[in-house]
C-alpha positions in Angstrom: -0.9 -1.6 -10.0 2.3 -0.7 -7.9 4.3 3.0 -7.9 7.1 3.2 -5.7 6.6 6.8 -3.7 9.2 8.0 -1.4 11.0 4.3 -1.3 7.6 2.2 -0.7 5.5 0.5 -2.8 2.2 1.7 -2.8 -1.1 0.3 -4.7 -2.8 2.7 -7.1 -6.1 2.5 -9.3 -4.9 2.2 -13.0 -6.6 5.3 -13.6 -5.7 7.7 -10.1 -3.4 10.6 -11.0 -0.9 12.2 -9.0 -3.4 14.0 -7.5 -5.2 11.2 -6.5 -2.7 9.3 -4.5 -1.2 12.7 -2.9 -4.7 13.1 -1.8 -5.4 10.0 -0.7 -1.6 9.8 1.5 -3.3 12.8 3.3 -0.4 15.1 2.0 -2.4 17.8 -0.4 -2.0 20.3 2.6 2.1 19.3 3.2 3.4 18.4 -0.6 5.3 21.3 -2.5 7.1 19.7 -5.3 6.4 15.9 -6.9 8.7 14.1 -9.4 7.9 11.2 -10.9 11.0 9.5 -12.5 13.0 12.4 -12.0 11.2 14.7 -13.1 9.4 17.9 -11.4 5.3 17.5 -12.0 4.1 21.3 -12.0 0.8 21.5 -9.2 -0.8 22.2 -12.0 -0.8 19.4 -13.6 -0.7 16.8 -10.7 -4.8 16.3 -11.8 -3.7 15.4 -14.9 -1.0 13.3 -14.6 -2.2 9.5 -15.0 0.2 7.4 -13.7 1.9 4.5 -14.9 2.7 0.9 -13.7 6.2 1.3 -12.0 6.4 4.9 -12.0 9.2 5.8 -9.0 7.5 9.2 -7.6 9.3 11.6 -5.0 6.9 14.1 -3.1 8.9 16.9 -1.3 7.9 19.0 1.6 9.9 22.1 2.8 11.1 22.2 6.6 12.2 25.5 7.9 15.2 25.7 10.5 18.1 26.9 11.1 
């Protein structure tokens, strides 16, 4: 199935979670915050979160600067 993350389309397992695609983008280490149709995913439940055929997910890293 397709999920749109970050503005591409990406192919998923029907079964992967959150979790599982962050993982498998090699972004565990870089990710802070993950919406998925607007709305914030806790961490804690990324490796529950199953997701769904269309979902539009936004994964969010923090840049320091100044």
């Amino acid at each position: 199935m397709v999920v749109k993350v970050n503005g591409d389309n990406k192919h998923v397992s029907p079964d992967d979670t959150l979790y599982d695609l962050i993982s498998f983008l090699n972004l565990a280490d870089r990710v802070m915050a993950a919406a998925v149709n607007m709305k914030i995913v806790k961490k804690t439940e990324w490796s529950r979160y199953i997701l769904k055929p269309d979902d539009k997910i936004e994964l969010l890293d923090f840049v320091g600067g100044g």
